[in-house]
C-alpha positions in Angstrom: -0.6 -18.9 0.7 3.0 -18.6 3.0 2.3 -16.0 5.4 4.8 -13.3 7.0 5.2 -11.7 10.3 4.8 -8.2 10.3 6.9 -6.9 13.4 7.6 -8.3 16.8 3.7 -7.6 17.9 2.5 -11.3 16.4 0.7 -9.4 13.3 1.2 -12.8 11.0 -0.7 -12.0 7.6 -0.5 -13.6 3.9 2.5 -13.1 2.2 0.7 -10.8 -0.4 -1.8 -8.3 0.6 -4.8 -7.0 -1.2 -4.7 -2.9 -1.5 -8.4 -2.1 -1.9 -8.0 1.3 -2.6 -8.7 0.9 -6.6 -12.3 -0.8 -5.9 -13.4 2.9 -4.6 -10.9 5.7 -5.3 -8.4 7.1 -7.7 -8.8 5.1 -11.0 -11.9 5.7 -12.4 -15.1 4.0 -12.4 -16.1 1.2 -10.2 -18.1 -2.2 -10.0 -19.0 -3.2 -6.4 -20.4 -6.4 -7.4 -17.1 -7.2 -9.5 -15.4 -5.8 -6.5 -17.2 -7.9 -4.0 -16.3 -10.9 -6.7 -12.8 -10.1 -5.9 -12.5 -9.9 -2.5 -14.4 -13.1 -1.8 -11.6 -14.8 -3.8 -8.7 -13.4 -2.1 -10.0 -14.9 1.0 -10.4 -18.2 -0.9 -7.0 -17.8 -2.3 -5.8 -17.3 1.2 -5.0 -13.3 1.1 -5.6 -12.3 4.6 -4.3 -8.5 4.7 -6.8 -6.1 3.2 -5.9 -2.7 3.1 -7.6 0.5 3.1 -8.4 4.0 4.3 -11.0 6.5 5.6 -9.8 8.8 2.9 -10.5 6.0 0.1 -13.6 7.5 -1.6 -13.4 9.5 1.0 -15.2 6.5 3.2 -16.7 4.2 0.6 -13.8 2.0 0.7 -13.8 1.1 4.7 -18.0 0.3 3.7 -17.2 -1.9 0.8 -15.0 -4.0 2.7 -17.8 -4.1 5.4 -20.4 -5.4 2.7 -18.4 -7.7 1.3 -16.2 -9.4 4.7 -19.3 -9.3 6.9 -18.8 -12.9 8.4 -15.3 -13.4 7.3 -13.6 -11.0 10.3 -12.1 -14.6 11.4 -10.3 -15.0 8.5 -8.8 -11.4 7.4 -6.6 -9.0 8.8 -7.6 -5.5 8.5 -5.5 -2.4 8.0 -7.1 0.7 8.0 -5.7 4.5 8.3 -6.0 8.3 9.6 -4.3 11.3 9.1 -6.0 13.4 6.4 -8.2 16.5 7.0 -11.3 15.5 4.5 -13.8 18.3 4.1 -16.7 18.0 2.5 -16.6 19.9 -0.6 -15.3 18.0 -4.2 -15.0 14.6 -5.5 -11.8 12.6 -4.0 -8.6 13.6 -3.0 -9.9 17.5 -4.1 -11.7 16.6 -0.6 -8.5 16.6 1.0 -7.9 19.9 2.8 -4.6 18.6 4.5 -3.4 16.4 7.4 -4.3 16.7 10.5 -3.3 14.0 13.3 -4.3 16.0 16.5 -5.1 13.5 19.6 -8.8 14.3 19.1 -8.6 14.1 15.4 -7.0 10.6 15.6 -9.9 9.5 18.1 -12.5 10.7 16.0 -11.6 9.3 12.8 -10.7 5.2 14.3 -14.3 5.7 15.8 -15.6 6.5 11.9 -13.6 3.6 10.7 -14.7 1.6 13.7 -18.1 2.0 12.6 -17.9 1.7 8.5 -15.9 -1.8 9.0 -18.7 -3.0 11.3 -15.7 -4.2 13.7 -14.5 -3.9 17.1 -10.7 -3.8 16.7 -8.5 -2.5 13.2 -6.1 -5.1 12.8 -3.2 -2.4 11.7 -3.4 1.4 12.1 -1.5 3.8 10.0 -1.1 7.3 10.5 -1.6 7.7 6.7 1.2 11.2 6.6 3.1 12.6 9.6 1.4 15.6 10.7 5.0 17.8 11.1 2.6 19.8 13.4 1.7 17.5 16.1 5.0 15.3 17.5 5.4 11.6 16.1 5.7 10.5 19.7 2.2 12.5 20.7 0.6 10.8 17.9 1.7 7.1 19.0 0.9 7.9 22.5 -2.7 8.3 20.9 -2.7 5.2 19.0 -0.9 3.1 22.0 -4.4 4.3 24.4 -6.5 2.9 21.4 -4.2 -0.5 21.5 -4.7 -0.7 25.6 -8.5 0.1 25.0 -8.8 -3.0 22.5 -9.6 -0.6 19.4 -7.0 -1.1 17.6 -4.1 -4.6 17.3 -1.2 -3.0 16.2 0.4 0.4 14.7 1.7 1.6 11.8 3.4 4.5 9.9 2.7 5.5 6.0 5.4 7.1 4.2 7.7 8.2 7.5 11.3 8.7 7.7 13.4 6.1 8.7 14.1 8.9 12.2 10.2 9.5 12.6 10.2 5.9 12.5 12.8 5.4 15.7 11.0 8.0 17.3 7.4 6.3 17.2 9.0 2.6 17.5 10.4 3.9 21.1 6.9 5.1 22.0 5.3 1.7 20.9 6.0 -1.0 19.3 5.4 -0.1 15.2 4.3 -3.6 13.4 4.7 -2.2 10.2 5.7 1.3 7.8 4.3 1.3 5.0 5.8 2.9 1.5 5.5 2.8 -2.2 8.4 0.6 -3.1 8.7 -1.2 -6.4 11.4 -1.8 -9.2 10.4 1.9 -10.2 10.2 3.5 -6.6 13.4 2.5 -4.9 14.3 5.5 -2.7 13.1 3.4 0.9 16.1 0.9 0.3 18.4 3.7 1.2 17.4 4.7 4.9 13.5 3.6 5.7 13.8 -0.1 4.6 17.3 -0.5 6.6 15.4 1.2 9.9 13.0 -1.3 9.3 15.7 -4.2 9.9 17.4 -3.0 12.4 14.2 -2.5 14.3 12.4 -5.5 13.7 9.5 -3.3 11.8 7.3 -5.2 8.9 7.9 -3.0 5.4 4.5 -3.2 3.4 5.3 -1.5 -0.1 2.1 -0.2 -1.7 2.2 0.4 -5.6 4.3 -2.8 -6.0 3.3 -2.6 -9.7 4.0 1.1 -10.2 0.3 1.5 -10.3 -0.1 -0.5 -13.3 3.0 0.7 -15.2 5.0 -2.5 -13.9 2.6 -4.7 -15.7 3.5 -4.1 -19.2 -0.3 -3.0 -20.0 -0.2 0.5 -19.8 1.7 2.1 -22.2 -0.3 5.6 -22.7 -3.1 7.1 -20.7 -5.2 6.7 -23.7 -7.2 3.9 -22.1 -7.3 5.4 -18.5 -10.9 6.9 -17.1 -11.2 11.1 -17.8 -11.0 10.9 -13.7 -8.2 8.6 -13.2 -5.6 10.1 -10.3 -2.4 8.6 -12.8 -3.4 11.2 -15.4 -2.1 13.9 -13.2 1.0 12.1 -11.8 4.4 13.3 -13.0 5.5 9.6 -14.2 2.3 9.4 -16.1 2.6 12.0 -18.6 3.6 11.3 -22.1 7.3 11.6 -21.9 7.6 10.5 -18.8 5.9 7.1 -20.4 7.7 7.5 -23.3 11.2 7.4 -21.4 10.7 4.4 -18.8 9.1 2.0 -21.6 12.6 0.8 -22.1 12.4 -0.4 -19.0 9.7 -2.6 -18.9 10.4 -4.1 -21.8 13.7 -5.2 -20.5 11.2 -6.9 -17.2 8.9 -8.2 -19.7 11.8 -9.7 -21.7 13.3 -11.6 -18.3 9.4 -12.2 -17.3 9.2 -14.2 -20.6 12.4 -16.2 -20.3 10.7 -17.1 -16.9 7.5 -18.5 -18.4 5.7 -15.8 -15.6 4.4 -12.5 -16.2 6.0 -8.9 -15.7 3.9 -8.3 -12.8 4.8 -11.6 -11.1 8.1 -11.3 -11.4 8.3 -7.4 -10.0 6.2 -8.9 -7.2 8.3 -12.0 -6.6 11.6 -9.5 -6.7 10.2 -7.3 -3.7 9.2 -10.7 -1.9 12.5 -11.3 -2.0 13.8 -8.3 -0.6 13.0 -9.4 2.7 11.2 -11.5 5.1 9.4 -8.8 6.2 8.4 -7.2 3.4 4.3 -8.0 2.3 3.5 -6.1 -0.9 -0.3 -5.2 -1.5 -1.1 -5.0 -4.9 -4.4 -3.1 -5.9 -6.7 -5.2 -8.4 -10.0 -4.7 -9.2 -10.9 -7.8 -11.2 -10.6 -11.8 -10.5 -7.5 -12.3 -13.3 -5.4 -9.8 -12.2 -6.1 -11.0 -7.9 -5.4 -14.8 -9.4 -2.0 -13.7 -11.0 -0.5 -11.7 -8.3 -1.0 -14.2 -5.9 0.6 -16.6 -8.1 3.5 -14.9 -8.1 4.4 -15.5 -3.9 5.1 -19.3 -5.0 7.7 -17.9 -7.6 11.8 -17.9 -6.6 14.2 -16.3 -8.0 17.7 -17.0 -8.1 20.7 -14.9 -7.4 21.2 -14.3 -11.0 17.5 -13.8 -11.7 17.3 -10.7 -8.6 20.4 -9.6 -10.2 19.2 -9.0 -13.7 15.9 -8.1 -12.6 17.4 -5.5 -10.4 19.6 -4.0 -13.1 17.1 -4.2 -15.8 15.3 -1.8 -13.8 18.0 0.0 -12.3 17.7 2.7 -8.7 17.4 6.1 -10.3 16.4 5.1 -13.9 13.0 6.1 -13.6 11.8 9.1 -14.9 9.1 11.5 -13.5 8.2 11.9 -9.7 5.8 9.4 -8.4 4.0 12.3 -7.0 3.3 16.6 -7.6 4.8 18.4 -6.1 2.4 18.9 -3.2 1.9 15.3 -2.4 5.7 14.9 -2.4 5.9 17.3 0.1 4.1 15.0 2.5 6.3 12.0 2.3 9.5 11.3 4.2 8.6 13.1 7.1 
């Protein structure tokens, strides 16, 4: 597996991550020991960023990666994140009350993380939403004592502003923000992934695949679990699907012509967006791990980015990736 550097702090992981957020959270269901399966092959395969959150279950997810890493810290990269005010009433994200990124909060909640991990550092800290309550550069002032106290290796931002990003970058350095960007979420290329250039800042999209949609598989919500978070997504309803299948067929078409697979060639498009771009794709199962991380040997020509780009053109997309409540927390 190549590998990238993530910022100017030295963070140098595997040029495609593993988002493990699907193993415990969000789309129904889950097999630990299939699960466990797949994570002990990523390693194999060389995958050495693994990606998660306290909110992922809320909790389960930092645990599962403890279970199944335990004597593999050597080898993997961890990235970890805070920011959301869990309660303890519902199932999920109906858990979530809010965000909260007080200097207490953020103490208390890399000490939980700390201790479901089973570590003694995080690898790469998010601050999972900017908390418009507590300052950026109060936050990162937080996060920089945990660095000089060896708890944490290096920062990160999720789904910040390209000036909340300046603002936290002159605090400390930030290895890496982190977004959803795909061929169906473009809006970071206009401000946040140029910010990320000109400050020498690792871009990590999440959702590279449009959770799932990208892959050509996933047509209707017909096959997706009763509890499955895309079934109350805006892009996910029926005419929303309806609208944007055009557009996959168009990838799938170029995908063919390619001898590859829809989902490797959205993934090796992004890869080529920048050195310093390492998409984590979510998979719960050994195929789909084996295929994605096929597709970071893949390059594409001029021509090939150029179709690829305007077969799935900026804009084209219909539905918001989030409700309207969610949305409301990104681009802070």
């Amino acid at each position: 597996m190549k590998t990238r550097t993530l910022g100017s702090t030295g963070l140098s992981v595997s040029a495609i991550g593993l988002g493990c957020m699907g193993m415990s959270f969000a789309y129904g269901g889950a097999d630990e020991a299939e699960s466990i399966r797949t994570l002990h092959r990523a390693v194999e395969l060389g995958v050495t960023m693994f990606d998660t959150a306290e909110v992922y279950g809320p909790y389960a997810n930092e645990e599962l990666l403890a279970r199944a890493l335990c004597g593999l810290r050597g080898k993997v990269s961890i990235a970890s994140k805070f920011g959301f005010r869990i309660g303890t009433q519902g199932q999920g994200m109906q858990r979530v009350t809010g965000v909260d990124s007080r200097p207490e909060q953020v103490r208390a909640a890399v000490e939980g993380s700390l201790a479901r991990l089973g570590v003694e550092s995080i690898d790469l800290l998010y601050q999972h939403r900017v908390d418009p309550a507590v300052p950026i550069e109060e936050v990162v002032g937080v996060m920089a004592e945990l660095v000089r106290e060896g708890k944490v290796l290096h920062l990160g931002l999720s789904e910040a502003s390209a000036d909340t990003l300046r603002r936290a970058h002159a605090v400390h350095p930030i290895a890496a923000l982190q977004s959803e960007y795909s061929l169906w979420s473009r809006e970071v290329e206009d401000e946040v992934l140029p910010a990320c250039r000109e400050l020498g800042v690792g871009f990590v999209p999440y959702s590279p695949l449009g959770r799932g949609f990208l892959t050509g598989r996933l047509g209707s919500t017909e096959g997706l679990a009763a509890d499955d978070y895309r079934r109350g997504l805006p892009r996910f309803q029926d005419a929303a699907l309806r609208a944007n299948a055009p557009l996959v067929a168009r990838l799938e078409q170029l995908a063919a012509a390619r001898g590859v697979s829809a989902a490797q060639l959205a993934l090796a498009w992004l890869l080529a967006q920048g050195e310093q771009i390492v998409p984590i794709p979510g998979v719960r199962r050994l195929a789909n791990l084996e295929q994605n991380v096929a597709a970071a040997e893949l390059v594409l020509s001029a021509a090939e980015l150029a179709a690829i780009a305007a077969a799935v053109p900026a804009g084209a997309v219909r539905g918001a990736r989030y409700g309207e409540q969610e949305m409301a927390m990104v681009g802070l």
